[in-house]
PALUM-371284 format. One record per residue (C-alpha): x, y, z. Coordinates in steps of 0.1 Angstrom, whole numbers, padded with zeros to 4 digits, always signed. Layout:
BEGIN
XYZ;...
END
This chain:
BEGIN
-0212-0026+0102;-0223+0009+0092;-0193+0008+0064;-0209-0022+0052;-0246-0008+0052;-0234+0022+0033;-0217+0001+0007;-0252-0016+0003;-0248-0052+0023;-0280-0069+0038;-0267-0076+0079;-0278-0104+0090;-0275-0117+0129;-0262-0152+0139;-0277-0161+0169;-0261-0190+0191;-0264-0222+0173;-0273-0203+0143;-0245-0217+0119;-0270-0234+0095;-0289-0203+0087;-0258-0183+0079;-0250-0215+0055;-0284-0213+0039;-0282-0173+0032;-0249-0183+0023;-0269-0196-0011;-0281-0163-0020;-0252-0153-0040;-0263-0121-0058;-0271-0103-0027;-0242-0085-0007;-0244-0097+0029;-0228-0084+0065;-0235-0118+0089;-0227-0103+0126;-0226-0129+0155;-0223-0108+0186;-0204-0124+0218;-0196-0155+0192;-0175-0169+0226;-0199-0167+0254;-0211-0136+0274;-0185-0142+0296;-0169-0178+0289;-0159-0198+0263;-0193-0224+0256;-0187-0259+0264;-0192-0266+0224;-0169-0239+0214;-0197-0235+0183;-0177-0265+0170;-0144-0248+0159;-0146-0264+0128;-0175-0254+0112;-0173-0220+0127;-0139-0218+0109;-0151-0236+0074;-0180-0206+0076;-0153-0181+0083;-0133-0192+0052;-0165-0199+0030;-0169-0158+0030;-0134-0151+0029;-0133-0165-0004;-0167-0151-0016;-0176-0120-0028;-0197-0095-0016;-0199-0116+0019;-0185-0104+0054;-0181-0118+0084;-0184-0095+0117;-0177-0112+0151;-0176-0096+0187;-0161-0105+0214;-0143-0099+0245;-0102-0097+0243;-0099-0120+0271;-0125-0149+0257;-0106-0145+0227;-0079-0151+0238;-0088-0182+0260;-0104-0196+0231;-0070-0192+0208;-0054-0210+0233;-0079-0236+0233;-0077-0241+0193;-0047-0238+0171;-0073-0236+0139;-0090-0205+0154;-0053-0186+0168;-0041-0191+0134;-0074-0177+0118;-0075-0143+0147;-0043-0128+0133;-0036-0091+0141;-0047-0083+0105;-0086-0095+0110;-0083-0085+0146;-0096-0049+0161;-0098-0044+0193;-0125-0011+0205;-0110+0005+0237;-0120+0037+0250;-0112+0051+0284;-0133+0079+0291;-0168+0094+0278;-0175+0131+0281;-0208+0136+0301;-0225+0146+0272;-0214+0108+0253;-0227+0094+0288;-0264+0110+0291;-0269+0095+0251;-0256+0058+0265;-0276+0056+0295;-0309+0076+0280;-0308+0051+0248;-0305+0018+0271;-0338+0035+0288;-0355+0045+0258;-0352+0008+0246;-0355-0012+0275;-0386-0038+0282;-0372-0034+0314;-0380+0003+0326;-0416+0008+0331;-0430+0045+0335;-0426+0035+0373;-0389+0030+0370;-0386+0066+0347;-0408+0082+0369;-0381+0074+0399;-0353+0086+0378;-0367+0120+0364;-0378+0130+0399;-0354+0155+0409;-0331+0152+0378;-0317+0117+0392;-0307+0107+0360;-0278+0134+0365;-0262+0117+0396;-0258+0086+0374;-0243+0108+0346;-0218+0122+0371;-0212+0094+0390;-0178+0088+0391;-0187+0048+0386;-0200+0050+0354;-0196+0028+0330;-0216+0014+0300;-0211-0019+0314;-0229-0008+0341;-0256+0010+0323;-0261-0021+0306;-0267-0040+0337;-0291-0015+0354;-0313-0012+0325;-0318-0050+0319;-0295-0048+0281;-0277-0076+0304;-0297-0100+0307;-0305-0087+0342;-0346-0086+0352;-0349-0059+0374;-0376-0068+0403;-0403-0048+0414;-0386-0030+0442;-0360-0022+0419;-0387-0007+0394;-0403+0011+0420;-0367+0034+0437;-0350+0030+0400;-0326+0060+0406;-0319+0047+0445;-0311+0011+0428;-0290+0027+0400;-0266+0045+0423;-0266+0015+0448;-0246-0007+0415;-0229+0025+0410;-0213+0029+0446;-0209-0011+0448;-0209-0030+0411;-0203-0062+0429;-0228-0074+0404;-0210-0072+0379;-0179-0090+0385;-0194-0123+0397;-0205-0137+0368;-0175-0126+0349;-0152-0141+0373;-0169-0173+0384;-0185-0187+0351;-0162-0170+0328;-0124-0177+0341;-0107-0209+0350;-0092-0217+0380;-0056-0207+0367;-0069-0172+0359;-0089-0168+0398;-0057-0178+0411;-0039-0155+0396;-0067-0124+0399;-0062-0136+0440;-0030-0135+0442;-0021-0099+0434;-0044-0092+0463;-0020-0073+0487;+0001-0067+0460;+0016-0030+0449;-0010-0012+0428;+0017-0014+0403;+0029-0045+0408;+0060-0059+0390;+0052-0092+0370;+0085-0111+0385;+0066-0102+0419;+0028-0115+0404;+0045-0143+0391;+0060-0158+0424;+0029-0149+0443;+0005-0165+0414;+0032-0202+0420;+0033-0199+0456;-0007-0196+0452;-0010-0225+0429;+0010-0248+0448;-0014-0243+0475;-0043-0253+0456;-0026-0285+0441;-0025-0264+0401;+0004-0274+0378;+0023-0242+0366;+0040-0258+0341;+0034-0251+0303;+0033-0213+0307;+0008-0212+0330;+0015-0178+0342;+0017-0161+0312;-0011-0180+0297;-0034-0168+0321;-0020-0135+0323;-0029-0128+0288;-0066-0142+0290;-0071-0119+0322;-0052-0089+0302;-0073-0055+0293;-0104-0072+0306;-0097-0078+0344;-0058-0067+0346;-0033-0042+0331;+0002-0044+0323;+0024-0017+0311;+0059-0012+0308;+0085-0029+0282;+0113-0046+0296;+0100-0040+0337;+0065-0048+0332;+0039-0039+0357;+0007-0051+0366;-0028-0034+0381;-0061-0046+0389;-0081-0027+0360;-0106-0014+0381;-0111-0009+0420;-0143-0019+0424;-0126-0055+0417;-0107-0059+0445;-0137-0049+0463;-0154-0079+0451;-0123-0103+0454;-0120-0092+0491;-0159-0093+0493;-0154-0130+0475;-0128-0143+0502;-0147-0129+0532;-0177-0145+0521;-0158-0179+0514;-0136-0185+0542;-0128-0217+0525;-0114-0198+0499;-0099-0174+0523;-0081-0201+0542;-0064-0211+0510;-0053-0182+0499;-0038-0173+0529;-0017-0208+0528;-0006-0200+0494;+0007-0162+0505;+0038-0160+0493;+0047-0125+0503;+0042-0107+0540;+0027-0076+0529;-0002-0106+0511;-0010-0121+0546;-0016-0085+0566;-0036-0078+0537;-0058-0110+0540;-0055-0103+0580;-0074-0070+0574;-0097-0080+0550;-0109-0114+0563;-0117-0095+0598;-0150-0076+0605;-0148-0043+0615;-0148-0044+0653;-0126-0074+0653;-0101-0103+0647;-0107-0129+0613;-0124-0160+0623;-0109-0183+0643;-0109-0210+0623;-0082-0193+0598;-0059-0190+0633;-0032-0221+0624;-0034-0209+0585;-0025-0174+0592;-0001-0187+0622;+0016-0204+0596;+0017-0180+0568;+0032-0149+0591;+0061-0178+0600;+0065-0187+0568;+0069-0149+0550;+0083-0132+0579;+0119-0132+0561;+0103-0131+0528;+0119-0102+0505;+0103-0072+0507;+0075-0064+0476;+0092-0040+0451;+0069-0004+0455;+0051-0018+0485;+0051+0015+0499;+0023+0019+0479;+0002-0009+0486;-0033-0015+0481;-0043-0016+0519;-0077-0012+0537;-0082+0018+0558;-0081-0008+0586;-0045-0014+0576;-0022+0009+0596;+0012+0026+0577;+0033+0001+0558;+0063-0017+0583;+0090-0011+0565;+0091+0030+0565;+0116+0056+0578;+0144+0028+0587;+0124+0004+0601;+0142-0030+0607;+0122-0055+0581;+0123-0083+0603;+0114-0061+0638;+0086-0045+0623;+0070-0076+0613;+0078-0093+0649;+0060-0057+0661;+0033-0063+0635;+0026-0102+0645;+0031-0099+0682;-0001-0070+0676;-0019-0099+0664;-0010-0123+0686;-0028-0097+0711;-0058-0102+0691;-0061-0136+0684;-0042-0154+0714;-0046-0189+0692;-0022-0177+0665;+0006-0184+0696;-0005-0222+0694;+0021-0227+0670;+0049-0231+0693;+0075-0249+0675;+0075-0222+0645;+0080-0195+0670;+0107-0211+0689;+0126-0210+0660;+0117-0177+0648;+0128-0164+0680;+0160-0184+0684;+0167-0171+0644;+0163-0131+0657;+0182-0136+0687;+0209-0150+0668;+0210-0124+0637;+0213-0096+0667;+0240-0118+0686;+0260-0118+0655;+0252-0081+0638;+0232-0096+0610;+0203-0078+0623;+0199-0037+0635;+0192-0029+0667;+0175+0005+0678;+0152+0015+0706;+0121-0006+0700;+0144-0039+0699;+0141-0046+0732;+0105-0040+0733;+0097-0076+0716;+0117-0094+0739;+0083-0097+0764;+0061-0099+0734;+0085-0132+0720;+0093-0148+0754;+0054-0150+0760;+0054-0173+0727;+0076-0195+0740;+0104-0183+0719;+0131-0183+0746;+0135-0171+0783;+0129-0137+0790;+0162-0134+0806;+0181-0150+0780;+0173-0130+0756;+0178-0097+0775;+0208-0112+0781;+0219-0114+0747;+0206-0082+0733;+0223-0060+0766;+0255-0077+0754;+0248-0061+0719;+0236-0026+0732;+0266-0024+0754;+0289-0028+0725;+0273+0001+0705;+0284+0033+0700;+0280+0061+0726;+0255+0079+0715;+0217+0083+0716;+0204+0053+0700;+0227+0036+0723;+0212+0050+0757;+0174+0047+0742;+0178+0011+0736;+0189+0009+0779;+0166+0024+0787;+0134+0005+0770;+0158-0026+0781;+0155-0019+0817;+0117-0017+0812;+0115-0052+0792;+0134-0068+0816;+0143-0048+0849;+0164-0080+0866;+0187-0073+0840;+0201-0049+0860;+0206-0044+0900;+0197-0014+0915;+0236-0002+0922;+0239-0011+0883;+0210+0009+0874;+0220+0041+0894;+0251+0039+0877;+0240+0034+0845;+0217+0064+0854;+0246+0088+0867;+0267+0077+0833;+0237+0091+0813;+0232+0125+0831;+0272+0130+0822;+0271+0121+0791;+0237+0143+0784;+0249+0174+0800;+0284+0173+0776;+0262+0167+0747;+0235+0198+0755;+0270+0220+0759;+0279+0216+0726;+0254+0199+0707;+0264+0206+0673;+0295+0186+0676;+0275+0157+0688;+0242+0150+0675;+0229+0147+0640;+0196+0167+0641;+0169+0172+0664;+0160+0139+0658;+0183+0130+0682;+0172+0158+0709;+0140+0148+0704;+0157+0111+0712;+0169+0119+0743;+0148+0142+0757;+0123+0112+0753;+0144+0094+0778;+0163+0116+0803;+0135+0112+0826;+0133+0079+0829;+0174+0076+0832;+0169+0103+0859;+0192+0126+0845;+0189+0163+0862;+0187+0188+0831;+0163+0216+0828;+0137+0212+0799;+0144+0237+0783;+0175+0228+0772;+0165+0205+0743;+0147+0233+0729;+0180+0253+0728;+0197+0225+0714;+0170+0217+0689;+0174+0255+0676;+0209+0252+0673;+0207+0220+0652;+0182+0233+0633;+0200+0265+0623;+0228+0243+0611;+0203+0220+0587;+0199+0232+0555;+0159+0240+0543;+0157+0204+0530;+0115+0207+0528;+0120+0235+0502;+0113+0221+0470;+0106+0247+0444;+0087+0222+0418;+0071+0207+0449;+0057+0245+0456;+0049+0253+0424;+0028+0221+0420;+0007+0225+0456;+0001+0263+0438;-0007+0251+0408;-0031+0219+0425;-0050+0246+0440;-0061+0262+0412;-0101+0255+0405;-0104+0242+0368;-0138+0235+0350;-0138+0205+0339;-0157+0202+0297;-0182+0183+0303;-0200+0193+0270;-0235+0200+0267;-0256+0214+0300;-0278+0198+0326;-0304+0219+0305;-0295+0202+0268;-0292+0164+0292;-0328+0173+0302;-0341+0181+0270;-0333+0146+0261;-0346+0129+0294;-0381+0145+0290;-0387+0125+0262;-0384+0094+0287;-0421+0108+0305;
END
């Protein structure tokens, strides 16, 4: 627009519905003339009339093939987008050589004190009530710095949205500016409920739990499972249809041939989890369309209040969805997932059996919400399917096996018995060695009539052998001090006679023979250099930003 108005064009601004006067100036044909129709789709969705694509198209071509006439019009990438989708006339009119799309990632604070002190300076909205509140104490610098800021947020706490600020709001301006700041809830719900369609909320929903980089074969079987639930057809390129309305405007993607996906801001999952938890209908559904675990002990965690369980009513739908995903494959990067602070450390670390932690992790819940266990019939089978996988080596045992045998047996799964049964004929099978002995011992504990007291004492007295060869010579049989530290965790309870402070010697020995594996030069040298204190440019001073603010008094 500023090219134009140097080269000497007249702008004129279409308002909505406006078409007939840009035809009427259309008549002046000696003057040189910029028309500009700002947000030419809908603030935030396409309108129901589309500005009748054909005459918005014949007036795009009309000054195409005039001279001296130009045509400028904004909108967002993902309404425009949508709307090419929606019209073949328009996609073939938007092609990349007409098309520009304005992104900028970051503002020095100097660009940021200009945007938010011009929305002020302008604004019917900011009385000298409002300004008063924000130059008391230099408050406008904690919006500056905030590390929220964003002009679309400046534009929403200054009214340049369409937003009427009430009188409260007028009266603690710089207490109500930080408050959309820390939580710009605001923002997002008009965006997401008048301007997307279902396909695209389904798909926003459905990376909830996700990765934060999450890969798009992942997002796309979690965006079918979801739609499934809610009765949507993903047929006709669904997925990727909505993907590239929601793209650079709610989601990113990166990557060539492994493409990844991200929520494009943080505060938006704070709203979609906000959104569910506020909606337990829409909760409930998207915990029946989970398709992954790691998605339902996300939606566990965030549909629950702080000082307890989620509401009973989702018992049956989460009951369902943990039987459904517990065998579920494992989310690529999911060590990294986007998790609460009430969600403890990802299930699947440092060896973890998938299937064991997520019995541990369910059976947890089960101790919070007793009604998830109502669901006997899926549980019966989910404990017949573990026993079986261990009965036939398909699944790893290790010490805290045995401890879901109580856990599953109160379920209804099987017989407490039977299934000691089964997994004391596995342990008995498995090597001689640490592992082996840890998993008798928290066996005895599950389920003591396992085991008679002469068997016990026996099994006892074959321990304290075995333990006082291996302290002898420990390098030749154990792995690490992990291993000490394994059996020093149980010699008590096997009632083996050693002195204490023989792990410690063994533990030194083993540790003498390890190389220095946490020595990582780069590693170092980047802690050293994190360290370092570096001043960030933020441009100007507070004293040039209040130059400019006292103008606002």
């Amino acid at each position: 627009m500023l090219d134009a108005l140097e080269e000497g064009f007249q702008p004129y601004e279409i308002a909505p519905g406006g078409l007939d006067d840009a035809w009427k100036l259309l008549e002046v044909e000696d003057e040189s003339q910029l028309f500009y129709f700002d947000d030419f789709l809908g603030h935030t969705a396409l309108f129901e009339s589309r500005h009748h694509d054909a005459e918005l198209l014949k007036l795009m071509k009309k000054v195409i093939r005039t001279p001296r006439k130009r045509f400028l019009l904004v909108t967002r990438e993902y309404i425009l987008r949508q709307a090419t989708q929606l019209s073949e006339a328009l996609d073939r009119e938007a092609d990349e050589d007409r098309k520009f799309l304005l992104t900028i990632d970051s503002y020095n604070r100097q660009e940021k004190a200009r945007i938010f002190y011009n929305h002020i300076y302008f604004s019917d909205e900011i009385e000298a009530t409002a300004r008063r509140s924000l130059l008391a104490d230099a408050n406008y610098l904690k919006v500056i710095d905030h590390e929220g800021y964003s002009p679309r947020l400046i534009e929403w706490i200054t009214g340049w949205s369409g937003h009427r600020l009430s009188d409260a709001e007028k009266k603690d301006y710089a207490s109500y500016c930080l408050s959309v700041l820390n939580n710009p809830q605001q923002l997002w719900t008009h965006a997401f409920e008048q301007g997307l369609g279902d396909t695209e909320r389904t798909l926003l929903i459905s990376m909830l739990g996700l990765p934060r980089r999450a890969s798009d074969g992942d997002v796309e079987a979690a965006f079918e499972s979801a739609c499934k639930a809610k009765g949507l057809s993903v047929a006709d390129r669904r997925f990727i249809r909505s993907l590239e309305i929601l793209d650079d405007s709610f989601i990113r993607s990166d990557g060539g041939a492994d493409t990844h996906l991200s929520f494009i801001n943080p505060s938006l999952i704070d709203f979609l989890r906000n959104y569910l938890f506020m909606s337990l209908a829409d909760g409930e559904q998207s915990i029946r369309g989970a398709h992954f675990f790691e998605q339902v002990v996300w939606l566990w965690n965030a549909l629950r209040p702080a000082d307890g369980s989620p509401p009973l009513r989702l018992a049956r739908a989460f009951s369902e969805a943990f039987g459904r995903t517990l065998e579920s494959p494992v989310v690529e990067g999911s060590g990294i997932s986007l998790i609460f602070d009430l969600m403890e450390a990802p299930w699947a670390w440092n060896g973890q059996p998938i299937l064991q932690g997520r019995l541990e992790r369910v059976l947890k819940y089960v101790g919070e919400m007793p009604e998830l266990a109502e669901h006997k019939e899926l549980w019966i089978a989910v404990g017949r399917k573990w026993l079986s996988d261990i009965d036939h080596a398909e699944a790893p045992v290790n010490a805290d096996t045995p401890k879901l045998l109580p856990g599953l047996s109160k379920l209804g799964a099987f017989e407490l018995s039977a299934g000691g049964e089964v997994l004391l004929a596995v342990v008995e099978k498995m090597e001689n060695g640490p592992e082996r002995w840890g998993c008798l011992d928290e066996l005895h504990d599950a389920v003591p009539s396992l085991f008679s007291d002469a068997e016990w004492t026996e099994t006892c007295r074959s321990f304290g052998e075995y333990l006082e060869e291996v302290l002898d010579d420990p390098v030749a049989w154990l792995n690490g001090p992990n291993e000490v530290d394994t059996l020093e965790y149980h010699y008590m309870s096997l009632d083996a006679s050693v002195a204490s402070e023989r792990f410690e010697e063994a533990r030194e020995l083993l540790t003498e023979e390890e190389p220095d594996e946490d020595f990582d030069p780069d590693r170092h040298h980047y802690e050293r250099d994190s360290e370092e204190e570096v001043e960030p440019d933020y441009g100007d001073s507070d004293r040039d930003i209040e130059l400019m603010f006292e103008r606002l008094d």
